[in-house]
MARVEXPA-678822 format. One record per residue (C-alpha): x, y, z. Coordinates in Angstrom, 2 decimals. Layout:
! MARVEXPA-678822
[[X,Y,Z]]
...
***
This chain:
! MARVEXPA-678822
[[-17.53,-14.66,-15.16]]
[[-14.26,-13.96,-12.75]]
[[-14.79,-12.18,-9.72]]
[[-11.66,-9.61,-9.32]]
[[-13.15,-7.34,-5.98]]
[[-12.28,-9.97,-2.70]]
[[-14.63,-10.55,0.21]]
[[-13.60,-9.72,3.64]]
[[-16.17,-11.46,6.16]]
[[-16.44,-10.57,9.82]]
[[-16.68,-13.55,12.07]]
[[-19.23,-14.32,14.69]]
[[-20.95,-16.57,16.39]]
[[-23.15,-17.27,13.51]]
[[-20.27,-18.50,11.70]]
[[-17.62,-19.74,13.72]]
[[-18.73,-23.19,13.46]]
[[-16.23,-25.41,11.15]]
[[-19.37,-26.81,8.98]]
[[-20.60,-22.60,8.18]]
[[-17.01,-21.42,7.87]]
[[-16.17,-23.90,5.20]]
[[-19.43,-22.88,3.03]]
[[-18.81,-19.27,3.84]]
[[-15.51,-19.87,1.84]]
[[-16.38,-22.28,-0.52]]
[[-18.96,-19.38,-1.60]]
[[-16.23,-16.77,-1.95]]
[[-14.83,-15.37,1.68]]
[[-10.82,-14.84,0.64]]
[[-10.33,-13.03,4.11]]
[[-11.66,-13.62,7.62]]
[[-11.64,-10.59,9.92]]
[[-11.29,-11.50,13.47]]
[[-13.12,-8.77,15.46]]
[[-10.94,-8.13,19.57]]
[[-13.54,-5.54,20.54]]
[[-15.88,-8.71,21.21]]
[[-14.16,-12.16,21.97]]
[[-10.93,-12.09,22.68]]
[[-7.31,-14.63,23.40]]
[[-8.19,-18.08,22.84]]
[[-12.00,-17.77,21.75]]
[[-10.33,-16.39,18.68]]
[[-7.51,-18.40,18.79]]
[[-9.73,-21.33,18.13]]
[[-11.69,-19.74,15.52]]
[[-8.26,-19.25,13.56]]
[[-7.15,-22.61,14.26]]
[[-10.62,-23.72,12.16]]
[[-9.81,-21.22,9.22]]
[[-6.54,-22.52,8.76]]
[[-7.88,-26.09,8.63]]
[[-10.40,-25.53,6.39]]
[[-7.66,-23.67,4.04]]
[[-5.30,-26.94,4.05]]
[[-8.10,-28.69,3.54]]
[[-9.28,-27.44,1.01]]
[[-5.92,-26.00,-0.50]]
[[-7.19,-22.86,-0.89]]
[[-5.01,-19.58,0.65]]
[[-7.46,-17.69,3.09]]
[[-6.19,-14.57,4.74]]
[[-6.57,-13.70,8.53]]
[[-7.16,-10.30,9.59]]
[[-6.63,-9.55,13.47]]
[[-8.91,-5.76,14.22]]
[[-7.89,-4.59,17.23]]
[[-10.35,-2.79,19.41]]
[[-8.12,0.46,19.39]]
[[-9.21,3.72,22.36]]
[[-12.72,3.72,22.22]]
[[-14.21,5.81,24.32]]
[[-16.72,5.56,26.80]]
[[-18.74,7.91,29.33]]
[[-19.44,6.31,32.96]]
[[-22.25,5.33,34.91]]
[[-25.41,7.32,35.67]]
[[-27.60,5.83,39.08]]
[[-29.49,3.71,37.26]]
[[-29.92,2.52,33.66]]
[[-32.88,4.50,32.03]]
[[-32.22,7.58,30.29]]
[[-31.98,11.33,31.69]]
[[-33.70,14.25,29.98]]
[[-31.30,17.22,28.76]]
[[-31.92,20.36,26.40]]
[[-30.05,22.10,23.80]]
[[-28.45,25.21,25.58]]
[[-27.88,23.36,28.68]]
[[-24.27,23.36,30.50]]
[[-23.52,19.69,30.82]]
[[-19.96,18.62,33.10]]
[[-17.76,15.81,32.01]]
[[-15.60,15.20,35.46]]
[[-13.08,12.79,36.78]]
[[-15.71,11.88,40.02]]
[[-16.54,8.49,39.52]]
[[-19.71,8.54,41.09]]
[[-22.57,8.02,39.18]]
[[-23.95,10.85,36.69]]
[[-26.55,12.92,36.78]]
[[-29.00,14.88,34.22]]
[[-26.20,17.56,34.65]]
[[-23.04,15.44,34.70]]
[[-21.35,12.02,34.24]]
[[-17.79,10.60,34.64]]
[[-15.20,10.97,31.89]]
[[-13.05,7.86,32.66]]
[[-10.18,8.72,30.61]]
[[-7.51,10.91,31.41]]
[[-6.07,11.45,28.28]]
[[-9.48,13.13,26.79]]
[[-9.48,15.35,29.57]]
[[-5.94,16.08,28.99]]
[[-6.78,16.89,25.06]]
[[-9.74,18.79,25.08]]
[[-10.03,22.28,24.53]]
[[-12.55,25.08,24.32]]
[[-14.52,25.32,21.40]]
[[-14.02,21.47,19.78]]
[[-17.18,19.25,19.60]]
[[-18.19,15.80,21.79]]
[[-20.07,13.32,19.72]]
[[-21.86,10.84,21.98]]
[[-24.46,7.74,20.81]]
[[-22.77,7.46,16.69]]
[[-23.45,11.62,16.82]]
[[-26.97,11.33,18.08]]
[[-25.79,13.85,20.80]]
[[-23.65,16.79,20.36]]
[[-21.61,18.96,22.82]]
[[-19.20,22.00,23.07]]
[[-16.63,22.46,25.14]]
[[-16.73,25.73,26.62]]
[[-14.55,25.99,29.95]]
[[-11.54,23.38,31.09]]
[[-10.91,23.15,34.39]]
[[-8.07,21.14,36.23]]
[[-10.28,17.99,36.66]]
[[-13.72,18.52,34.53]]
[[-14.82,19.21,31.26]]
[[-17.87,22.10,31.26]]
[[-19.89,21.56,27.98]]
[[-22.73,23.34,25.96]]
[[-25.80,20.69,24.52]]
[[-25.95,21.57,21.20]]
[[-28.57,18.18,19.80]]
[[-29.86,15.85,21.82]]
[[-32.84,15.09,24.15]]
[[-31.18,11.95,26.75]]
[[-28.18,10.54,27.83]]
[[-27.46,7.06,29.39]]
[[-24.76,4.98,31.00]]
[[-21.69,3.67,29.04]]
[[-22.24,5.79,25.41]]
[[-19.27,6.12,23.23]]
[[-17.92,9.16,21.95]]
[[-16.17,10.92,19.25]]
[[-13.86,13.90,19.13]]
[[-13.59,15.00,15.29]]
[[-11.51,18.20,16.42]]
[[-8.92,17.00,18.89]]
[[-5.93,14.72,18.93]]
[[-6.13,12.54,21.68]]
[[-2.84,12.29,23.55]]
[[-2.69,8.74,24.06]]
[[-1.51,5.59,22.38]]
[[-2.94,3.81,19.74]]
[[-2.49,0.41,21.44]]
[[-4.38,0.52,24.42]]
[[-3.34,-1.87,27.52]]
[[-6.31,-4.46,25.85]]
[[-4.45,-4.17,22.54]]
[[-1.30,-5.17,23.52]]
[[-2.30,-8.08,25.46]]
[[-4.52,-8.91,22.33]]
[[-2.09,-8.38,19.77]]
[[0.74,-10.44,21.51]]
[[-1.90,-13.21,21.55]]
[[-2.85,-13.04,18.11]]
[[1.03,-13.01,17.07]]
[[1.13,-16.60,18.21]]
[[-1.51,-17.49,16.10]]
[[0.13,-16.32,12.57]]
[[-2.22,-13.26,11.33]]
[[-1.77,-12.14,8.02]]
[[-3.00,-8.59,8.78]]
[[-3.22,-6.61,11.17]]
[[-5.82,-4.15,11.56]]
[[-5.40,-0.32,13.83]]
[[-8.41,0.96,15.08]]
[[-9.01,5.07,15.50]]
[[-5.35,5.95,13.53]]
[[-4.82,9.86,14.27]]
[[-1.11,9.94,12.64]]
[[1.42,7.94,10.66]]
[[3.34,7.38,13.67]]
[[0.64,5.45,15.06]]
[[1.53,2.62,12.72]]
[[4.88,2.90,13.20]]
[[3.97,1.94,17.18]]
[[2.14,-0.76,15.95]]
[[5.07,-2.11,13.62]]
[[7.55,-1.74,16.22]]
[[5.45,-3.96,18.48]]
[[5.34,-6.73,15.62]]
[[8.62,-6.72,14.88]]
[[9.33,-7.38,18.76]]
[[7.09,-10.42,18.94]]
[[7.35,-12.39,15.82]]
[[9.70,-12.85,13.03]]
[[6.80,-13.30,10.57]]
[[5.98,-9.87,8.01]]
[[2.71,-9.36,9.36]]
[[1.27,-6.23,7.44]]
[[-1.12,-3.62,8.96]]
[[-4.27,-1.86,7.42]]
[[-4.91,1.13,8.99]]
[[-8.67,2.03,9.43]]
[[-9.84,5.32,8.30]]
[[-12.45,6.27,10.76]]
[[-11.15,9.94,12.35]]
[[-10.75,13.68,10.49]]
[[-7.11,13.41,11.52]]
[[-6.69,9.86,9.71]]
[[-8.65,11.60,6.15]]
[[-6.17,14.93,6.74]]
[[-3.24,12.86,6.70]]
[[-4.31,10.16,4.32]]
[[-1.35,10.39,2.09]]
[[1.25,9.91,5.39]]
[[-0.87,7.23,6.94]]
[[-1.07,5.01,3.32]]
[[2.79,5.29,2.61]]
[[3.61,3.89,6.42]]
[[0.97,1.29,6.56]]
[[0.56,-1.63,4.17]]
[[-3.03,-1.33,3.52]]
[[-6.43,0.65,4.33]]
[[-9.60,0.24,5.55]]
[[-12.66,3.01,5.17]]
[[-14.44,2.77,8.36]]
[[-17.46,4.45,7.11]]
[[-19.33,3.65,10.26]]
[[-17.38,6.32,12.38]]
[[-16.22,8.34,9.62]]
[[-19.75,9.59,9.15]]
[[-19.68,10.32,12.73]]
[[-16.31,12.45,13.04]]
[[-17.36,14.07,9.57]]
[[-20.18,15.34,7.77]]
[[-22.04,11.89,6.63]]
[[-22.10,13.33,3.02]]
[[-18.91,14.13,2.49]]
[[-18.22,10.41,3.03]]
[[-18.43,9.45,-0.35]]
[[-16.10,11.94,-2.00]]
[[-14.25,11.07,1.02]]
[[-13.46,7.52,0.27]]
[[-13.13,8.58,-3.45]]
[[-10.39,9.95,-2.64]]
[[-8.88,7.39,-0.69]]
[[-9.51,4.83,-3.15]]
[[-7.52,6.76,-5.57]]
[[-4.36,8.01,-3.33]]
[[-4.50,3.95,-2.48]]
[[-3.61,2.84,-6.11]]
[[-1.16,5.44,-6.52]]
[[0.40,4.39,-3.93]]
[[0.15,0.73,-3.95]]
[[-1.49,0.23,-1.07]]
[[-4.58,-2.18,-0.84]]
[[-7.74,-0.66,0.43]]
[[-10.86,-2.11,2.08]]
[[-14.67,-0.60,2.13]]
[[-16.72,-1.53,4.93]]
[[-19.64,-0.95,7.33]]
[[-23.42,-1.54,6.74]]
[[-22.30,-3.09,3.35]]
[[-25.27,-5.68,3.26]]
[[-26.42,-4.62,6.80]]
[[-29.96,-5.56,6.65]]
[[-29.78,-8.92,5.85]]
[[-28.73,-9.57,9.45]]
[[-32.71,-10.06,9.56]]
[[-33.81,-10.44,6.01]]
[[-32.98,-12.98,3.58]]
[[-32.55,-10.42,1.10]]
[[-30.54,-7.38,0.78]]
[[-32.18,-3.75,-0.19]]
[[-31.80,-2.21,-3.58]]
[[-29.71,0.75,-1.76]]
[[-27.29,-2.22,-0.49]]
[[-26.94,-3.93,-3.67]]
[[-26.13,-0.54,-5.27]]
[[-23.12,0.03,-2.44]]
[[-21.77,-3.04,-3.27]]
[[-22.08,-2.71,-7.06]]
[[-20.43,1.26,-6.53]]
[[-17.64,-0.68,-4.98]]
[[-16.69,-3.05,-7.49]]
[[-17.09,0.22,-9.99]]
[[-14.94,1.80,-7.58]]
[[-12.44,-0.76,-7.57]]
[[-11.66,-1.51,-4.56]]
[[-9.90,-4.87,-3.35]]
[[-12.12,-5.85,-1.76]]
[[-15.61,-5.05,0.47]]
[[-16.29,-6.53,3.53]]
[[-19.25,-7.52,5.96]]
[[-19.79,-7.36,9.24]]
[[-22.85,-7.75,11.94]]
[[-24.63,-9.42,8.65]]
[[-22.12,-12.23,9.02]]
[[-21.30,-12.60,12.93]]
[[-24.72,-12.28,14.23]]
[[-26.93,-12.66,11.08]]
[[-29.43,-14.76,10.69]]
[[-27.61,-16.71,7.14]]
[[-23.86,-15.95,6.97]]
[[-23.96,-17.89,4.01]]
[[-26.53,-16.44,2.28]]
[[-24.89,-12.93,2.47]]
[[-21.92,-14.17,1.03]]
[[-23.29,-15.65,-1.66]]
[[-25.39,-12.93,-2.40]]
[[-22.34,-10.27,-2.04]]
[[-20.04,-12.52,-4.39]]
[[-22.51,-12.74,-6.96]]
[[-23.47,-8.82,-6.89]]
[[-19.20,-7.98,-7.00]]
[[-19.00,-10.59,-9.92]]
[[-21.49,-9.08,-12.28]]
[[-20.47,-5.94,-11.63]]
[[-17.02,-7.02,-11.63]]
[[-17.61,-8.08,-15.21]]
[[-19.76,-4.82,-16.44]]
[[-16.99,-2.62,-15.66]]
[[-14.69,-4.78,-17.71]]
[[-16.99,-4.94,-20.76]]
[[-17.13,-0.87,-20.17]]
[[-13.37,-0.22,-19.16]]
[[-12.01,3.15,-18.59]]
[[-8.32,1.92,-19.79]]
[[-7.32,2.73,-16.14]]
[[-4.46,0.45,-16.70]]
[[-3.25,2.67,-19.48]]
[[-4.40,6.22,-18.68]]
[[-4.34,6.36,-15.08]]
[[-2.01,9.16,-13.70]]
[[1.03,7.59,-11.38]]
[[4.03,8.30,-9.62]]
[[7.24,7.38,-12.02]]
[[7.97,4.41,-9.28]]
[[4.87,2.19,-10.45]]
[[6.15,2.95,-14.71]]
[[7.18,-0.84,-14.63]]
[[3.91,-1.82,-12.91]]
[[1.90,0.46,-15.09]]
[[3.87,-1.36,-18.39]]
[[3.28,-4.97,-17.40]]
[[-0.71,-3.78,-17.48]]
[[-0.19,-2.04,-20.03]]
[[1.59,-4.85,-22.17]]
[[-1.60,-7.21,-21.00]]
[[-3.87,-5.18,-21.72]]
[[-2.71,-4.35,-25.71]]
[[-1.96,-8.32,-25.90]]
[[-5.69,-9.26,-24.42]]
[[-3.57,-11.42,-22.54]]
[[-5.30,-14.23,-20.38]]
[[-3.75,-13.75,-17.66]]
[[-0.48,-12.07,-15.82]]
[[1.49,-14.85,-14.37]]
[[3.64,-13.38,-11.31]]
[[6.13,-16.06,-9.42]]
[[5.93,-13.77,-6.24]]
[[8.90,-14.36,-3.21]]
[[7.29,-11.36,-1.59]]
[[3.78,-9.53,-2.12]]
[[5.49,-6.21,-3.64]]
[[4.99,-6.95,-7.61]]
[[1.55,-8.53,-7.37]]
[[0.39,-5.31,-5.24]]
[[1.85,-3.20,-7.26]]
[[0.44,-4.74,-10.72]]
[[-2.90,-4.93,-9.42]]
[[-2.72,-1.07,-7.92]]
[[-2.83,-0.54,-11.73]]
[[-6.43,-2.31,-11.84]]
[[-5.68,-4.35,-15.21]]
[[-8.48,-6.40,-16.15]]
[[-6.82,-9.25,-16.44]]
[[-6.50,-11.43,-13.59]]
[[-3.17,-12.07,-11.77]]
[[-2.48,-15.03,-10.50]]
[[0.86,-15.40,-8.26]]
[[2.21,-18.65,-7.48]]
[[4.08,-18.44,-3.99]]
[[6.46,-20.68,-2.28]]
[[5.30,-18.82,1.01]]
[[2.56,-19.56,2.62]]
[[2.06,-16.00,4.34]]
[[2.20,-14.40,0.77]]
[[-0.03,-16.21,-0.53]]
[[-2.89,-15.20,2.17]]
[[-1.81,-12.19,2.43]]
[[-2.57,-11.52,-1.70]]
[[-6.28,-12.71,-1.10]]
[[-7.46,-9.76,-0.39]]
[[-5.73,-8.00,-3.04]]
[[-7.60,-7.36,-5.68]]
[[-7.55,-9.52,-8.92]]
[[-4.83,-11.41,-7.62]]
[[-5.43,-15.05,-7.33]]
[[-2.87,-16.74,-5.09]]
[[-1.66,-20.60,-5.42]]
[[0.99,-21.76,-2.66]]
[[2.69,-24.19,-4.59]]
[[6.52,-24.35,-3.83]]
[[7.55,-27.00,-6.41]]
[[6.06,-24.95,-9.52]]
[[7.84,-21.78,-8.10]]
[[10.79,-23.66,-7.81]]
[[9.84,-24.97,-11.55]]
[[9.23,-21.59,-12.73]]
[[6.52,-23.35,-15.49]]
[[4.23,-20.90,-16.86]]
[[2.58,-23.68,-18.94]]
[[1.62,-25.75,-15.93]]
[[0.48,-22.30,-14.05]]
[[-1.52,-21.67,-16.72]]
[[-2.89,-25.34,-16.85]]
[[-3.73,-25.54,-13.55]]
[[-5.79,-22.23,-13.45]]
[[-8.26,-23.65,-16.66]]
[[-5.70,-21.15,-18.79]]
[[-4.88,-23.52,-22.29]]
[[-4.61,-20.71,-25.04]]
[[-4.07,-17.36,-25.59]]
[[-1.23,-15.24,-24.57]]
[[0.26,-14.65,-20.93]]
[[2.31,-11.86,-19.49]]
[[4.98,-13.39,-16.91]]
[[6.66,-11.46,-13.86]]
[[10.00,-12.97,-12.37]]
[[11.39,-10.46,-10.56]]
[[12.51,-7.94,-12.73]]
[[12.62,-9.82,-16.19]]
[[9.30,-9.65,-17.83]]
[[7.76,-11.60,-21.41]]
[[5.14,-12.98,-23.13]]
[[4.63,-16.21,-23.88]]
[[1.85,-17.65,-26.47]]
[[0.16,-20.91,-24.80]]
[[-1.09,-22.07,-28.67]]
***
């Protein structure tokens, strides 16, 4: 059985060790998130550093995904660190004072929130555990109603689901992160809390200052803005992640799953790869196993077709990294595998924009051929994306004579990279084929634009 759906693992200090990382992929990690809301500069530096190692040797493409941290919000301090009582109805003040807070007020450290709030939108503190009102704005506080919640401590994050923050989406901590990161080669980079297309295009202009290499960007889902102008935000980045964990914070929690639905859909129309995350296998941070709900999600995935799921706390402070991937990879392979033995001829019948007609043929022309694979000799990532978009079940594999192309395709889905310059050069489908176990049958190959079959018998 062939696993198409990629894993994307978060890593930690559970894993950052050469001797874990090297199982971790070995049991099927194709992309390693590196996580700049925790460590940071050369502590992931060094961490890259191993990845690549392991990937040479073992010649075996691994992506790199940098996440930036991105505006999150915090509250200040109250006078001491135990929790202070407040009731529904309550007036609570959110002020510019930075002296310690109060059952009846606290610091809001950031200017911009104060600048974008107005009366009537909502204050989600503590993952929505706490909810508040604006109802007056005043020159330098924030006058609130308590609509849920019983206490309120130092340092809580917060969401605002109804306002657009007037602020950048690469925070002073970003940049300095990102321009690090650059001079470690990423493959991806990841936007935290996107509002509006021309977030990414920020974010793109400050690659394209600091490094000559096509770094692409996923944008995370996580805010109502992002979901209202899905469709903007997936034609100017270059992939997407759903940030559940927010999302259902910012937006009713069961809308979530329509939610990403939808996303998963506008992301193969518009060839754009897409990412599912949060609390995927979350409680085997603890537990050697994972719970029948969790094995489901991951399963729903795969049915889903998405490119790939990913982990996170369960891998970077759990108690067996290992385990979890293992566990994931074989749960996304036999499901992987059920949904091909039960297709839905998405590569046939699927609606699409006229643009993706040539992508839609080639898995079309696989898929009426039961070819054994799609052979793609990729200079760029464009045709493999866009092949795969179409979800054939065949798998792709795309020999590269870049190395960046090559990790950035493993975490597309069903795509199998090889960086091998000589039998790109060569152009050999026969010895593609060999090399991938492939000795009979019929394969589909992608040059550019000229396109055949060729019988391996």
């Amino acid at each position: 059985m062939t696993r198409f759906t990629k894993i994307t693992a978060s890593i930690g200090p559970s894993c950052e060790s050469i001797a874990v990382l090297r199982k971790m992929i070995l049991a099927g990690v194709n992309v390693c998130r590196m996580n700049f809301s925790h460590d940071t500069g050369s502590t992931q530096g060094k961490k890259i550093d191993a990845i690549r190692k392991i990937s040479a040797e073992l010649n075996m493409p691994v992506g790199v995904l940098v996440d930036l941290q991105g505006p999150k919000h915090r509250i200040g301090n109250f006078k001491t660190e135990e929790k202070y009582p407040i009731t529904p109805g309550q007036i609570f003040t959110f002020d510019s004072n930075p002296e310690p807070g109060n059952s009846e007020r606290v610091q809001l450290p950031d200017a911009d929130v104060m600048r974008s709030l107005k009366v009537g939108e909502r204050i989600l503190l503590n993952d929505g555990k706490i909810e508040m009102q604006v109802t007056e704005v005043l020159p330098n506080s924030i006058k609130t109603k308590v609509i849920r919640g019983r206490e309120i401590w130092s340092r809580r994050g917060f969401n605002l689901p109804d306002t657009i923050i007037d602020t950048s989406v690469l925070t002073e901590k970003d940049r300095a992160d990102l321009k690090y990161a650059l001079t470690k080669n990423p493959d991806w980079v990841a936007v935290s809390f996107v509002q509006r297309p021309e977030d990414i295009a920020t974010v793109r202009d400050f690659i394209t200052a600091h490094t000559e290499r096509p770094v692409k960007i996923m944008a995370k889902i996580e805010r109502k803005s992002a979901v209202e102008q899905i469709d903007e935000i997936a034609r100017a980045a270059d992939g997407i992640m759903i940030a559940r964990g927010d999302m259902a914070v910012e937006l009713p929690y069961e809308q979530v799953p329509a939610i990403s639905r939808h996303i998963i859909r506008e992301c193969r129309r518009l060839n754009r790869p897409v990412i599912m995350a949060t609390q995927m296998l979350g409680s085997m941070v603890e537990s050697e196993f994972p719970t029948r709900a969790e094995i489901s999600d991951v399963a729903n995935a795969a049915y889903l077709r998405v490119d790939s799921t990913m982990t996170s706390e369960e891998t970077t402070i759990g108690a067996n990294p290992i385990n979890v991937i293992e566990t994931m990879a074989k749960i996304l392979t036999y499901s992987d595998c059920d949904a091909m033995e039960n297709p839905n001829d998405w590569a046939c019948a699927e609606k699409v924009d006229d643009e993706n007609d040539w992508s839609r043929s080639i898995s079309s022309m696989a898929y009426l051929n039961k070819a054994s694979a799609i052979i793609v000799f990729a200079r760029d990532t464009e045709s493999a994306i866009n092949i795969s978009c179409r979800r054939p079940d065949t798998k792709i594999i795309a020999v590269c004579d870049n190395e960046i192309v090559a990790n950035q395709l493993c975490l597309v889905r069903g795509v199998f990279p090889v960086y091998t310059p000589d039998l790109f050069a060569q152009r050999d489908a026969f010895a593609v084929a060999r090399d991938a176990g492939i000795t009979k049958g019929t394969v589909v190959i992608v040059d550019g634009e000229n396109v055949s079959l060729q019988n391996l018998d």
